[in-house]
C-alpha positions as CSV (number, residue, x, y, z in Angstrom):
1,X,0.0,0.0,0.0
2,X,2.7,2.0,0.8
3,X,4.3,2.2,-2.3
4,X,1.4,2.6,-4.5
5,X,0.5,5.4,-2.4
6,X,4.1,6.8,-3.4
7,X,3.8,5.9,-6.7
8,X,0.8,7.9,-6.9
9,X,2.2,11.0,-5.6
10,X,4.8,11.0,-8.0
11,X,2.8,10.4,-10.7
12,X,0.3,13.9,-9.7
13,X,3.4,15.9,-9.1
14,X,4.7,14.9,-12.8
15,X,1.3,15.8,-14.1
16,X,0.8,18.9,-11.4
17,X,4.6,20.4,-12.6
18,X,4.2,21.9,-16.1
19,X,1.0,24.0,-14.7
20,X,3.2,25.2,-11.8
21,X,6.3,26.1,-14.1
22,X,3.6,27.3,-17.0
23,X,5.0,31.5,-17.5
24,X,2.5,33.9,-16.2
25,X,3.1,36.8,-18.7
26,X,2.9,36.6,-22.9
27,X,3.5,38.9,-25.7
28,X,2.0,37.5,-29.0
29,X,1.5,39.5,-31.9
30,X,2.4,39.5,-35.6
31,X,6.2,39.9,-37.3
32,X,5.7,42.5,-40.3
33,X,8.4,43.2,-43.0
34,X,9.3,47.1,-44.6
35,X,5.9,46.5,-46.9
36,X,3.7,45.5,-44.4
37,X,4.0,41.5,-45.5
38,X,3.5,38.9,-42.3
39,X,7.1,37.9,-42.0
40,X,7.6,33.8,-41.1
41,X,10.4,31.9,-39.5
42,X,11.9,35.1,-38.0
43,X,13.4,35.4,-34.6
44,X,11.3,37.3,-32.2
45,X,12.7,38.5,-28.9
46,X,12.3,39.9,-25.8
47,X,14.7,42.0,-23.7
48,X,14.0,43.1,-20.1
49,X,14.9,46.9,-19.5
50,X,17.1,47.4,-16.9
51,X,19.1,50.4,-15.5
52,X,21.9,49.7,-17.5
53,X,20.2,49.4,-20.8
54,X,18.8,45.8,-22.0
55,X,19.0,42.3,-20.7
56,X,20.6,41.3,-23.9
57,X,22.0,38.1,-22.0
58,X,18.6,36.7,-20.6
59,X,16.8,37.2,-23.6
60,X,13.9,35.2,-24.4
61,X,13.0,34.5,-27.6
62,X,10.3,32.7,-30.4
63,X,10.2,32.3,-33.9
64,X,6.9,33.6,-36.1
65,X,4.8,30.5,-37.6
66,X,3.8,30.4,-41.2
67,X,1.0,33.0,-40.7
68,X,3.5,35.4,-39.3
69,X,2.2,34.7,-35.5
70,X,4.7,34.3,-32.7
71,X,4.6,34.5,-28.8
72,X,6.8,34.7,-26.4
73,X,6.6,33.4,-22.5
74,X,8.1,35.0,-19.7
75,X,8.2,34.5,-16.0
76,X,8.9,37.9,-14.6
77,X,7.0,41.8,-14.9
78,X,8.5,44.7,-16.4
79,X,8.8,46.7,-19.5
80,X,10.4,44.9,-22.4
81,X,11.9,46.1,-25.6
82,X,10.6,43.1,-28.8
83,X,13.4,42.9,-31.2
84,X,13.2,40.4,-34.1
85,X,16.3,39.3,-36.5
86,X,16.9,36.7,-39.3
87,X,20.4,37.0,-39.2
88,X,21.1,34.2,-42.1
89,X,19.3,36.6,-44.3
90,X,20.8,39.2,-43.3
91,X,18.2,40.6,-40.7
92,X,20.5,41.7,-38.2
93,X,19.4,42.1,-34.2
94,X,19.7,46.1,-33.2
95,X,20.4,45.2,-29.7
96,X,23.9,45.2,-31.0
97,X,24.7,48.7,-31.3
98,X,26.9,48.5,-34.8
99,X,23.4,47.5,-36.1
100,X,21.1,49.7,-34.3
101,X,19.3,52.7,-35.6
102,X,17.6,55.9,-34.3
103,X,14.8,55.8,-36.9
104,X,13.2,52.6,-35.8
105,X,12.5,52.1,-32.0
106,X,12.1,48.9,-31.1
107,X,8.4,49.1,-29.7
108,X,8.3,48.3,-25.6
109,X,5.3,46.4,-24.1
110,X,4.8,46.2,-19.6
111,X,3.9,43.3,-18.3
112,X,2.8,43.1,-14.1
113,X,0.3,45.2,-12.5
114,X,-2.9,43.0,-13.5
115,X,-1.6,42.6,-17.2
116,X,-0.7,39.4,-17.6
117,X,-0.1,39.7,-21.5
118,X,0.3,41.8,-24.1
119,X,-0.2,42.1,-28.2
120,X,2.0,44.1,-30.6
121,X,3.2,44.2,-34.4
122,X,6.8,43.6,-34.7
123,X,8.9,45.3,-38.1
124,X,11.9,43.7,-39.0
125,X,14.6,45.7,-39.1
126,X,16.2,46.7,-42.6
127,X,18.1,43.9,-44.5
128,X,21.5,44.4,-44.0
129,X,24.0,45.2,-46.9
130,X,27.1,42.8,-47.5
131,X,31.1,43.9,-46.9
132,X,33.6,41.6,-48.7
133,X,37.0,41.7,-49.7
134,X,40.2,40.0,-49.7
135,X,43.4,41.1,-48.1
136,X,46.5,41.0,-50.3
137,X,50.6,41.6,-49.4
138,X,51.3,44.8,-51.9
139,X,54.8,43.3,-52.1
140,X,54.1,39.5,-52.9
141,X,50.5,40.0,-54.5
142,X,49.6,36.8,-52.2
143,X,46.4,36.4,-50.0
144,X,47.2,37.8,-45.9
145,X,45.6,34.7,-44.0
146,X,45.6,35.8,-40.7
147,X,44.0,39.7,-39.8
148,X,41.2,41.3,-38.4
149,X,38.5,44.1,-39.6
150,X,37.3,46.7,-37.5
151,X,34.0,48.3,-38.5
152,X,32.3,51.6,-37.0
153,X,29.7,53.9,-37.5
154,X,30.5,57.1,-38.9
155,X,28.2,59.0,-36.4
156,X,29.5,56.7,-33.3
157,X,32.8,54.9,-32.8
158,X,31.9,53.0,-29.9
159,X,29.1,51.0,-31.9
160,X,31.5,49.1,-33.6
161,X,32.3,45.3,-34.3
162,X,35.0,43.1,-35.7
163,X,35.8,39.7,-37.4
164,X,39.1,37.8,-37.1
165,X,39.9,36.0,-39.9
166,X,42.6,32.7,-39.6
167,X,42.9,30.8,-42.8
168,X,44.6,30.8,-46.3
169,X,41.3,32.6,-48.0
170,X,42.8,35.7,-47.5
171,X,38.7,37.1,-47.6
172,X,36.1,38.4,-45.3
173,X,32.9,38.6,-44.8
174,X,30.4,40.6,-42.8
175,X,26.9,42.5,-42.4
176,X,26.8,46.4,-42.4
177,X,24.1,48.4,-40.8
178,X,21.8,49.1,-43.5
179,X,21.1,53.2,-42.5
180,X,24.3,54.8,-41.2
181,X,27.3,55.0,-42.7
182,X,30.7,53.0,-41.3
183,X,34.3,53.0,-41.5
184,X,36.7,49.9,-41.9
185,X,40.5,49.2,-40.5
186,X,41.9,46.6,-41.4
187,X,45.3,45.3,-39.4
188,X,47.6,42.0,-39.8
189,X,50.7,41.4,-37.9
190,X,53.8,42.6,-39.7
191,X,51.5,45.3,-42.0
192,X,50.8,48.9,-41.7
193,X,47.2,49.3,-41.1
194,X,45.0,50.0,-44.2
195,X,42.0,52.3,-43.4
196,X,38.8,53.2,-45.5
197,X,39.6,56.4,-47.3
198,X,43.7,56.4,-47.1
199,X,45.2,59.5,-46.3
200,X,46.3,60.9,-43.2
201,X,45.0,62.3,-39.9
202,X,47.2,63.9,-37.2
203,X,45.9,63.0,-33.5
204,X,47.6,62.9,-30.3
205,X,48.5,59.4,-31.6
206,X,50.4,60.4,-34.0
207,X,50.0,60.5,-38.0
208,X,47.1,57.9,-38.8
209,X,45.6,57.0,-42.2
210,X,42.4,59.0,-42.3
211,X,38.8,57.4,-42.6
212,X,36.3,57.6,-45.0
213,X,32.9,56.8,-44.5
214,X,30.9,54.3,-46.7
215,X,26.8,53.6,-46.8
216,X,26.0,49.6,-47.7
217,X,21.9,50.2,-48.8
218,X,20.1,47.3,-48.2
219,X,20.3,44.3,-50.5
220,X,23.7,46.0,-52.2
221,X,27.0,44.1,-51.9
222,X,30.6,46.4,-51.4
223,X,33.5,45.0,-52.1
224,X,36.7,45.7,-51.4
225,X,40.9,45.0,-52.3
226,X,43.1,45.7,-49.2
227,X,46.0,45.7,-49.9
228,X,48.3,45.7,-46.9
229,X,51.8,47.6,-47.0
230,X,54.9,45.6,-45.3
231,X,56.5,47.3,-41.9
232,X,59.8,46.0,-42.9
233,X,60.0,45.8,-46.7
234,X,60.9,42.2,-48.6
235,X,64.2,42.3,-50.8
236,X,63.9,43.3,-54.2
237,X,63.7,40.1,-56.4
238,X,62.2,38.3,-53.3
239,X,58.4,38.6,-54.4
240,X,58.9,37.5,-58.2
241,X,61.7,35.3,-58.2
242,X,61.9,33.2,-61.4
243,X,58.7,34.2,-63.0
244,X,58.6,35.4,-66.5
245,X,59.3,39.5,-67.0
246,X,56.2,42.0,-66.5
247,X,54.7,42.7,-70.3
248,X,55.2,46.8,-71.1
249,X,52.1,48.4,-71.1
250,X,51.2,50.7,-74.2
251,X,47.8,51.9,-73.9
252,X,45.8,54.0,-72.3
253,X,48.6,56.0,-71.1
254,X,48.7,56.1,-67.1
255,X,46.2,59.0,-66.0
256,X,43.7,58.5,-68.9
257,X,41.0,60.5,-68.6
258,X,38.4,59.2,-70.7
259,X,35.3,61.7,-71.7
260,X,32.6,58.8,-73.2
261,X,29.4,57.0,-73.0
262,X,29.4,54.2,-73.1
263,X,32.5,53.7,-71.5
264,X,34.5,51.5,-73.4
265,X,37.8,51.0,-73.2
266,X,40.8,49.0,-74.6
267,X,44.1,47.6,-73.0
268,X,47.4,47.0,-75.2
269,X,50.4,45.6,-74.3
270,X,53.8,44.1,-75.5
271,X,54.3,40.5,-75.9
272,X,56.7,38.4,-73.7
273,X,59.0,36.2,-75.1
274,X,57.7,32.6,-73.5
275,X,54.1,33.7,-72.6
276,X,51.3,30.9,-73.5
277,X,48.8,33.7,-72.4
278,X,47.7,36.5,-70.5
279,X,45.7,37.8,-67.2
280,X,44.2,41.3,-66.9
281,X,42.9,43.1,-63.6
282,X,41.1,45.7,-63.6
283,X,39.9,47.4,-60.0
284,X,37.2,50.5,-59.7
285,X,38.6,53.0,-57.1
286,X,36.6,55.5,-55.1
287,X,35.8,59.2,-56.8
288,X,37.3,61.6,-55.0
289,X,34.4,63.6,-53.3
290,X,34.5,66.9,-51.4
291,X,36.2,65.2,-48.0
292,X,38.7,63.7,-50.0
293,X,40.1,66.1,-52.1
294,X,40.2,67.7,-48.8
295,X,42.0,64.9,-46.7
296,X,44.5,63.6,-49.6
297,X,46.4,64.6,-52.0
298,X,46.3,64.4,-55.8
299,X,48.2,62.0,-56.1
300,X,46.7,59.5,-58.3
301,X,46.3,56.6,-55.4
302,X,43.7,54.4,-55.9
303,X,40.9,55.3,-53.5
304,X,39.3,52.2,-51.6
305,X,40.3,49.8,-54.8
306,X,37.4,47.1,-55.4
307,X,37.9,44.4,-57.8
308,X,36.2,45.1,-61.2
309,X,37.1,42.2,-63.2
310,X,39.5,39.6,-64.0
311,X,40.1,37.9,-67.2
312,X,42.4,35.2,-67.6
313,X,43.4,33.0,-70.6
314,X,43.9,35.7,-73.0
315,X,45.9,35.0,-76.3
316,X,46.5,38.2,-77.5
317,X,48.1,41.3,-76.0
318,X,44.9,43.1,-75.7
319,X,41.8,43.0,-74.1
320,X,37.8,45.1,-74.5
321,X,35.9,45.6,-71.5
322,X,33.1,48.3,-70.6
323,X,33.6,50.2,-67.3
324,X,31.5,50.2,-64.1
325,X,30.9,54.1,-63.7
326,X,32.0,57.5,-63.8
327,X,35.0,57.1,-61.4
328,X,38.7,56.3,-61.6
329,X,39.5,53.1,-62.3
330,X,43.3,50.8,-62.6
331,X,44.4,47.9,-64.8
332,X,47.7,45.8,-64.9
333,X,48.6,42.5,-66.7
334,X,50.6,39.5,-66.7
335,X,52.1,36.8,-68.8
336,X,51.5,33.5,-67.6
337,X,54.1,31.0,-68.7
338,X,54.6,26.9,-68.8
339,X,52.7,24.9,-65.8
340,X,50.3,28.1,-65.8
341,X,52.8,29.7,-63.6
342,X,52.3,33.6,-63.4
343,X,54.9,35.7,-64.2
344,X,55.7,39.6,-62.3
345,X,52.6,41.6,-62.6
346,X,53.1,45.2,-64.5
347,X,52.8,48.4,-62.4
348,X,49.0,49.9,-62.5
349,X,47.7,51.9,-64.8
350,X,45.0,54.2,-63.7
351,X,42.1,56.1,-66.2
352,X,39.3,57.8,-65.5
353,X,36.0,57.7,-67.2
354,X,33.7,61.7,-66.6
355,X,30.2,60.1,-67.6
């Protein structure tokens, strides 16, 4: 008798114990995209305000159901910021300051007091632009694999983020706050920083390379070539050794400045002497706007380079292409020899195209 009686009390506190652990407070609603759309599978969360900000580390969080529907249990009263991400697409969370924006406040519900729950439409936030790039060694022309970027907002240095990158890739990879603009450094071991915009700023730090400051609109993909500068330089022939000669370059003539629509153009160059073909590059650089022409010289440098195209395989010493935009733009080429081993890439040209 005995232990049925204690199997029996066992058995109503297993059935008694999700009713006593059941949350007393919800916020249900509905997740809505920029146009209004029910939003599905997104990531719906709640963050407890406290003194310091938001409870970013006890968050609790649901995800909307086909109709757009979500709701969200909690076991404690207070006012609550509802946040919702899909950071695969690219969705990102704004309680993460690099991503957060003034011009949508995440709406704030209170729970406690005699209301037990509460409804509200969600918005996602803006769909976040894409950085890329690959980082290169100026003297060797080969991939960096081991650095890290720095990214900022213009308007706020401290909401910032970073990604380390260890691996032979040489590339990165990374969301950028879809309404305020940001700034990028870029620093390796053994290489002078590279920052967004070149140049230099004077600050009780000493002579820096000055930023520039770059919007990502939603959807829209930026792309960048960093190419980092070594502290202690290589010897000479160390970067090209044995590789077949650099071919000479004939036309456009360096500083081109072309004034046509469409905006074709055509590279020329002199054969080398054991060649079985040919590689072009050909980067788009930044135009030099009003805080640039401020900040830097006029020096011809290649403003935030971005790669463009590349065309490989060619068997004759020129090569047609049709250019991005009204902006400055560089080229180089290369033979490529037996065993498809490259030889020294030429110096870079650099044109510019008005309209």
């Amino acid at each position: 008798m005995t232990r049925w009686f204690a199997a029996l009390v066992i058995a109503l506190v297993a059935l008694s114990a999700p009713a006593l652990a059941q949350s007393p407070y919800t916020i249900s609603g509905e997740l809505r995209d920029d146009e209004g759309r029910l939003f599905v599978d997104g990531n719906v969360c709640a963050l407890l305000k406290i003194p310091s900000g938001l409870n970013v580390r006890d968050k609790v969080c649901s995800e909307s159901d086909g109709q757009g529907k979500f709701t969200i249990s909690l076991t404690q009263p207070g006012t609550y910021q509802v946040i919702a991400d899909k950071v695969s697409e690219g969705y990102m969370p704004t309680y993460f300051p690099f991503y957060k924006t003034a011009r949508r406040p995440a709406p704030e519900v209170t729970l406690g007091s005699g209301t037990d729950s509460q409804t509200v439409v969600v918005k996602m936030p803006p769909q976040s632009g894409l950085l890329t790039g690959k980082v290169i060694d100026e003297a060797t022309d080969r991939r960096v694999p081991n650095f890290v970027v720095w990214v900022w907002q213009a308007r706020d240095p401290n909401a910032r983020t970073h990604l380390v990158v260890n691996g032979q890739s040489g590339m990165f990879r990374m969301f950028a706050p879809p309404t305020e603009p940001i700034r990028m450094r870029v620093v390796s071991d053994g290489y002078e920083d590279w920052v967004m915009g070149g140049g230099v700023l004077v600050s009780l730090a000493g002579a820096k390379k000055g930023p520039g400051a770059l919007l990502v609109p939603t959807g829209e993909r930026t792309e960048f070539a960093v190419y980092l500068k070594r502290k202690t330089p290589l010897p000479p022939d160390a970067a090209d050794a044995n590789g077949l000669p650099a071919p000479i370059q004939m036309s456009p003539a360096d500083g081109q400045v072309f004034d046509v629509f469409p905006r074709n153009a055509r590279l020329e160059w002199n054969p080398v002497t054991g060649a079985t073909s040919y590689a072009v590059e050909i980067e788009s650089c930044w135009p030099r706007g009003p805080e640039e022409k401020k900040r830097l010289p006029d020096d011809g440098e290649c403003i935030n380079p971005s790669s463009y195209e590349e065309k490989y395989g060619l068997r004759n010493t020129n090569y047609e292409f049709i250019f991005k935009g009204a902006q400055p733009g560089r080229w180089r080429v290369w033979a490529v020899g037996p065993n498809h081993k490259p030889g020294i890439r030429s110096p870079w040209r650099s044109f510019t195209f008005l309209k």
